[in-house]
N, C-alpha and C positions, 0 to 999 in steps of 0.2 A: 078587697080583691088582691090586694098583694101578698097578704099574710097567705090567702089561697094558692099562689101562685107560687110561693114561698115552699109551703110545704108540698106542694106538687114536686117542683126542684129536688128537694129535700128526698122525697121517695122514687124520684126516677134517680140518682145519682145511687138511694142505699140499695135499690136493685140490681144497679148495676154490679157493684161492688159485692151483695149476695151471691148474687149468681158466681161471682168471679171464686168463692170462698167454697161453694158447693161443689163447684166443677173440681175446684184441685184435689177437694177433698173424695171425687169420685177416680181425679186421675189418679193419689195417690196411692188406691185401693189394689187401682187397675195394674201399675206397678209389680207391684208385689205378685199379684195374681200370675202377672206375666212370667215374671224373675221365676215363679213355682211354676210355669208352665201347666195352670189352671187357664186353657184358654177362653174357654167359657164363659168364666167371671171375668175375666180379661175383657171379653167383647161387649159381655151386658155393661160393664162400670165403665166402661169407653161410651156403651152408648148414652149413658147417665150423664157422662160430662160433655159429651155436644150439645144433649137437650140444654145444660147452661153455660154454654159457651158457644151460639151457634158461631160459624163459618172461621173456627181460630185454625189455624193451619198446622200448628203442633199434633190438634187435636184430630184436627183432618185426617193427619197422616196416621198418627197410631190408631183411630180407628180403623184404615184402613188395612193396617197390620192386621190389627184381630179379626176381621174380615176375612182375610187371605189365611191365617192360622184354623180357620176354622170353615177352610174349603170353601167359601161365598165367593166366587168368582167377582159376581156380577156386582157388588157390593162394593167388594173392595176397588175394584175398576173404577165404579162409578165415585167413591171420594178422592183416589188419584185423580180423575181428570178435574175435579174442584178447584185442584190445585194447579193444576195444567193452564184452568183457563185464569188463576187470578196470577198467571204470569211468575212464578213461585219454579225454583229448580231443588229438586232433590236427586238425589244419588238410588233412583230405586232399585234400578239393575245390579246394584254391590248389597243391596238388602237383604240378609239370607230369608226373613220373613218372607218374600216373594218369589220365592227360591223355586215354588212349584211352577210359575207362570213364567220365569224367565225365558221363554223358547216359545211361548203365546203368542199368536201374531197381532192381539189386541194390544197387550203387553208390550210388546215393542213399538206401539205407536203411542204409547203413555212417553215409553223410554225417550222416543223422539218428539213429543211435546215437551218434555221437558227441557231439553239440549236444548230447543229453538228458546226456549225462555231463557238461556244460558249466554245466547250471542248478544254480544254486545251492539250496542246500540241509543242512539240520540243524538243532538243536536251541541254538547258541548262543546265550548271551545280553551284553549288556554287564555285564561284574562293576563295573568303573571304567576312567577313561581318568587319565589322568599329566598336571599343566598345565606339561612343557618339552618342545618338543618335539623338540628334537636329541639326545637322551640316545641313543638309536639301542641299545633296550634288545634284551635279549637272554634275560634269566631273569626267573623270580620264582618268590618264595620266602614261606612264613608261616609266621607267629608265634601258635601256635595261643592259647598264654597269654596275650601282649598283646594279640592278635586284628590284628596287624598284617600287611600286604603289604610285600615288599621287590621291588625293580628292580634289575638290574644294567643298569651303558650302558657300552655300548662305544665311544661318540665320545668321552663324557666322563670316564673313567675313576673312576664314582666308584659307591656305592650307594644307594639312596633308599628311602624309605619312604611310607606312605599308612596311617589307621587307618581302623576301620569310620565313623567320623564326617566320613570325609572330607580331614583334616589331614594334610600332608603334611612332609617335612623330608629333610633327608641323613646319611642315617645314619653316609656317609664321603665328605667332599667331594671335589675334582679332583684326582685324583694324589696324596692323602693316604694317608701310612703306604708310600708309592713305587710303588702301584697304579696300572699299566697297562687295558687294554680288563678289564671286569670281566663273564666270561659265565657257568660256572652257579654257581649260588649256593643255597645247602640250611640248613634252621636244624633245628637241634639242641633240641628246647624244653625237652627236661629236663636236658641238660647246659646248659644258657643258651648255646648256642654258635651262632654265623654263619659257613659255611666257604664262601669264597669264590674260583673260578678266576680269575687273570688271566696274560693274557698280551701284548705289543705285537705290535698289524696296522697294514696300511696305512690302517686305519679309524679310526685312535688320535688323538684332538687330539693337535700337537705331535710327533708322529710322530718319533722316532729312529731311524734305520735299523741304528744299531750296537743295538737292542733287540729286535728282528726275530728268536725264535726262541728268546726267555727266557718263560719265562713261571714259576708260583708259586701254591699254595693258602695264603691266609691264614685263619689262625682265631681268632674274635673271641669278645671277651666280647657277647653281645649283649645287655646291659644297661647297662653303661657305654660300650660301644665301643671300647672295649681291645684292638689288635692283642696277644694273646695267642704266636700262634709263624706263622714265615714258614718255608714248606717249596719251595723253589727250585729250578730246572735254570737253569743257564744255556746257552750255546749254543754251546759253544767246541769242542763234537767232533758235534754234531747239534742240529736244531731241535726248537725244543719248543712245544706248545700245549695247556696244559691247558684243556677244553672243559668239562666235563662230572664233575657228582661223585653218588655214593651214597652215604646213610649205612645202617649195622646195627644192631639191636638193639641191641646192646652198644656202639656208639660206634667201631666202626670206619669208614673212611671210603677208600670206591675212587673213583678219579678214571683218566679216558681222557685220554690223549693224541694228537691228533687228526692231529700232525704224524710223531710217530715212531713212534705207534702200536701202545703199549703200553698195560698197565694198570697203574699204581700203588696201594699202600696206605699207609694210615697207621691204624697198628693202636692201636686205646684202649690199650692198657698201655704198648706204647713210644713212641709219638707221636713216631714216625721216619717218613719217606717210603722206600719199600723196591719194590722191582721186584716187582708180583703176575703179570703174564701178558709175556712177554718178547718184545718188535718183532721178529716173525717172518715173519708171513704175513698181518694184517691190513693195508686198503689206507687206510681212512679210518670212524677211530675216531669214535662219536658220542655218542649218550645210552647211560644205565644203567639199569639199579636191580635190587633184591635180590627174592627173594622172600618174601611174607609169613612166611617161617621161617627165612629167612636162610641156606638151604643150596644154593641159587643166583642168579646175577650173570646178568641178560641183557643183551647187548649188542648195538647197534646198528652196524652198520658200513654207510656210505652207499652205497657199491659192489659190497659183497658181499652183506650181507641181514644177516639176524637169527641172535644165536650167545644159547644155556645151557653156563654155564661151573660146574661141581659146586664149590663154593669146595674142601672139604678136600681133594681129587684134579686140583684144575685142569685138571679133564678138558672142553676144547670142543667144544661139540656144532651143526653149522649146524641149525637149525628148521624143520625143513620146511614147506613153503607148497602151498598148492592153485592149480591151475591159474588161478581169477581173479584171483588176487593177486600184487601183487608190494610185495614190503620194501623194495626199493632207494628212496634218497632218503631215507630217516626219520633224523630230527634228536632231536628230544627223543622218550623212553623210559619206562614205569611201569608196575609189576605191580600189577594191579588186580583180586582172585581169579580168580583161575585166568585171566586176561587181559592182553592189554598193550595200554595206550595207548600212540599214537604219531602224533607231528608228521611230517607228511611234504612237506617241500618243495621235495623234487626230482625231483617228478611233476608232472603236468598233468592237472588241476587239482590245486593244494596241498589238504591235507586231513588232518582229523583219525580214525584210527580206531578201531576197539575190535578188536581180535585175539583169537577163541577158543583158546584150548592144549586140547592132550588133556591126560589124568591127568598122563601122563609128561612134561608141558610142553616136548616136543620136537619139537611137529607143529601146526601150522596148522588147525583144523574148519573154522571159518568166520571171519567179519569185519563188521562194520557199519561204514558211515559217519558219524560224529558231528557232521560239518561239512565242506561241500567246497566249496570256490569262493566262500566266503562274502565280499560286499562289502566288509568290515572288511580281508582280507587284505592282508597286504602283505607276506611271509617270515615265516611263520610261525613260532616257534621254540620254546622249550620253554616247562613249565609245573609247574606241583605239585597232587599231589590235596587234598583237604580233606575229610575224610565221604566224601560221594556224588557230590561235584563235582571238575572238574579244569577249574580257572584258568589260561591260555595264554595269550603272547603273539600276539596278533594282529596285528600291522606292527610289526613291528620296523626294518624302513626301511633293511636292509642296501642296497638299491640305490639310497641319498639321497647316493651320491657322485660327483662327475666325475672322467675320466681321471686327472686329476691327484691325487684323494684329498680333493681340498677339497670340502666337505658344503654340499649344496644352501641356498638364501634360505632361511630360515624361510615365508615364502610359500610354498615348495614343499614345506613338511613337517606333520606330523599329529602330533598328542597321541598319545602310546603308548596303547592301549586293548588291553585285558585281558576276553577272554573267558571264560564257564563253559559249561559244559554237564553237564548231567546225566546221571549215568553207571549207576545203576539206578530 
């Protein structure tokens, strides 16, 4: 039965993954058609790549272009408001594609659903802000025992801390212990442990380019600060980026890799680095985490949407969504009964959500929004629960770079500031 369920896995994840290779391959067509101002072919290869890619919001939209290109009122209206109602703001009124409908009074209440998706809105609050401002964080992590907050920074290469009184320090300074860009970061409180991803980007102080595709989960003592063991890829037959880590119950610990797009373990008894889900058909690996029982791994992938992975069958399963929703874009990931939060910043508006599951956690009910468009934004990026709250970073500042890689004045940059919001 397994080996069945095996290969079942196996062909829901390469479908997934087909489809995703067709669609481009009809958006790329569409493209072109467009660019020639063959609208025609524009609308048919548009409709080509929603049939495999149903309810993607890109694709939303440019169909809805070629719709409107091709005089279809009622068409093109009808996938604007798709996107209207999965809470999505686009700029359609600056669109010259919709150029003919701008003065439609149908068309102005798209224009006005949009806006309202635009206002801000949610329940966050300030937990704290961080006084450097180029650390160019990326995670955070607690320490439920010392009651502490940890930062990772990806300019600086290093980790930091903050207690409930405010007091701050480094918990591992610039490029100590040979840490590169340091992103998620997860504490262990009953093993005393801090397991931390890094890897070298273009975002890295000092930036090496022969490091470009190394990357490493370090695991500390976190009470002396003891790099304890270094678990490595280098880059000599493929790139590597470790992003993203889970721990279990038992102290094992899954880590994504965002480049080659695998999943990795490192299991408490062997404390080996070992291949768990193998670079096959995922496009771009993101957040995790386990479920409250540990019998499965959800995973985020930015391109494809949201996967449940059975741990003892490594059987993948995509999660189905409802029509107003879309997963694509979500960066940080966490079960949170029978729920998943999830950062999502490769939408419009960024936004924080809560994701209902069915019993069988394989199906989307519904969703609320936690925070969306919230003033503080600025790339949102991951975060950790605590109780009833879940603490996020709120501007992480990934775009404080110029062309060249070299990071804005400090005049042009903001104290990392760390959201909460309440989650029941």
């Amino acid at each position: 039965m397994k080996f069945l369920i095996a290969i079942l896995a196996c062909t829901n994840l390469i479908l997934a993954q087909d489809n995703y290779k067709k669609s481009a391959g009809y958006e790329k067509i569409a493209v072109n058609n467009y660019l020639n101002k063959n609208y025609v072919l524009f609308l048919a290869n548009m409709i080509k790549a929603g049939e495999f890619r149903h309810n993607h919001p890109r694709i939303l939209y440019n169909l809805a272009a070629a719709y409107s290109l091709n005089n279809d009122k009622y068409n093109a209206f009808a996938e604007l408001q798709k996107l209207v109602d999965m809470k999505l703001y686009y700029a359609v009124e600056k669109d010259s594609d919709f150029a003919a409908y701008w003065k439609d009074a149908d068309f102005i209440n798209i224009v006005k659903g949009f806006n309202k998706n635009l206002v801000a809105g949610g329940n966050s609050e300030t937990a704290f802000t961080y006084p450097e401002k180029d650390l160019i964080t990326e995670s955070v992590a607690y320490d439920s025992a010392e009651k502490k907050f940890y930062l990772s920074s990806i300019y600086r290469k290093m980790i930091v801390w903050i207690d409930e009184n405010g007091n701050t320090g480094n918990f591992k300074s610039e490029g100590q212990d040979g840490l590169w860009s340091v992103f998620g970061i997860k504490v262990d409180p009953l093993r005393r442990i801090l397991w931390a991803c890094t890897g070298a980007v273009k975002q890295t102080k000092d930036y090496n380019p022969d490091d470009l595709g190394k990357t490493a989960v370090f695991k500390y003592n976190i009470d002396s600060g003891k790099l304890i063991k270094k678990f490595e890829l280098n880059n000599t037959e493929h790139n590597h980026l470790f992003g993203d880590l889970a721990l279990s119950l038992r102290g094992d610990v899954y880590v994504s890799d965002s480049r080659f797009n695998a999943v990795y373990k490192i299991p408490a008894d062997s404390d080996s680095l070992q291949m768990f889900i193998e670079p096959k058909e995922f496009i771009s690996l993101q957040g995790l985490d386990l479920s409250s029982d540990d019998k499965y791994l959800f995973l985020a992938d930015y391109g494809l949407g949201l996967f449940k992975i059975e741990l003892d069958t490594k059987e993948i399963e995509p999660i189905k969504s409802t029509e107003d929703f879309t997963p694509l874009g979500t960066d940080g990931l966490y079960f949170y009964k029978n729920s998943l939060i999830a950062t999502q910043n490769g939408i419009n508006p960024q936004r924080v959500v809560r994701i209902y599951l069915n019993d069988k956690l394989d199906k989307i009910e519904r969703y609320s929004i936690l925070d969306s468009n919230n003033p503080y934004f600025d790339e949102i990026t991951l975060g950790v629960i605590e109780g009833n709250h879940f603490y996020y970073i709120a501007n992480s500042q990934w775009g404080s770079f110029d062309k060249q890689g070299n990071i804005f004045p400090a005049e042009k940059l903001k104290e990392p500031k760390i959201l909460k919001t309440t989650l029941d």
